[in-house]
C-alpha positions, 0 to 999 in steps of 0.5 A, a space after each residue: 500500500 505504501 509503494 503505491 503511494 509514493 509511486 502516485 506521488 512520484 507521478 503527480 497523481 495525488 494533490 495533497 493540497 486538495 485532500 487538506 481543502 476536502 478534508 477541513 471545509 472552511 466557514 462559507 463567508 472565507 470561501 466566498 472571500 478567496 477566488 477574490 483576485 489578490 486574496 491570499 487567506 482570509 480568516 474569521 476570529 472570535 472576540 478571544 481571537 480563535 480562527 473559526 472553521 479553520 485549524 491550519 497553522 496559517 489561521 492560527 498564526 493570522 488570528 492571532 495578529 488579527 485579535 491583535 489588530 482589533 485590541 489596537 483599533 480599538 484603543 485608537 477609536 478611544 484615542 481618537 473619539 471615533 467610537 467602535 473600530 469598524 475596519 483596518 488596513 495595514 499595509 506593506 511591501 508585501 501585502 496588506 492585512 484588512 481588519 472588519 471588525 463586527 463586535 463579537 466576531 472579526 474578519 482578518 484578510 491577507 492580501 497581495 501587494 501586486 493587486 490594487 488595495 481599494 479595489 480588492 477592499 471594494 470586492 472583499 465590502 461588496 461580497 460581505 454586503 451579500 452574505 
């Protein structure tokens, strides 16, 4: 069993990296969120800042920046008056990280640095407004 394995490796015929999507379904808003073009990883958090319907390394390491992000924008709402913290963008040469908070739960999204950062936003606010 074993041999036939590595020979299936060996010819390409297994894509692991399909087997982990079917074997782990992500929360249907992410799913919607990803064909998105400039959209690497998106993420849901809770207000403890634990991924949602998502155990990969990258969802653990992405929320935890994330409950980071909405600690921070939340001081700075205090800071500046402004309130509750609805939304944050960080970016950098190699990409941008978008925060939409919404209270109890927040939405942490990685995206390209070669795509257009408002455009991508626009569609990320869009697909949101049509759950």
């Amino acid at each position: 069993m074993l041999e036939c394995h590595l020979r299936l490796d060996e010819q390409g015929s297994v894509d692991s990296s399909s087997q982990v999507n079917q074997a782990k379904p992500l929360n249907r808003t992410v799913r919607k969120l990803l064909p998105i073009p400039g959209v690497n990883h998106a993420v849901i958090i809770d207000e403890r800042g634990l991924p949602q319907d998502d155990d990969t390394d990258s969802a653990a390491r992405m929320s935890a920046q994330g409950h980071y992000l909405v600690e921070m924008a939340q001081q700075l709402g205090e800071l500046f008056d402004a309130q509750e913290c609805s939304s944050l963008v960080v970016s950098g040469q190699a990409g941008h990280c978008m925060l939409f908070n919404s209270g109890d739960k927040a939405l942490v999204v990685g995206v390209s640095a070669n795509v257009d950062r408002i455009n991508t936003e626009n569609a990320i606010r869009k697909t949101l407004a049509h759950k």
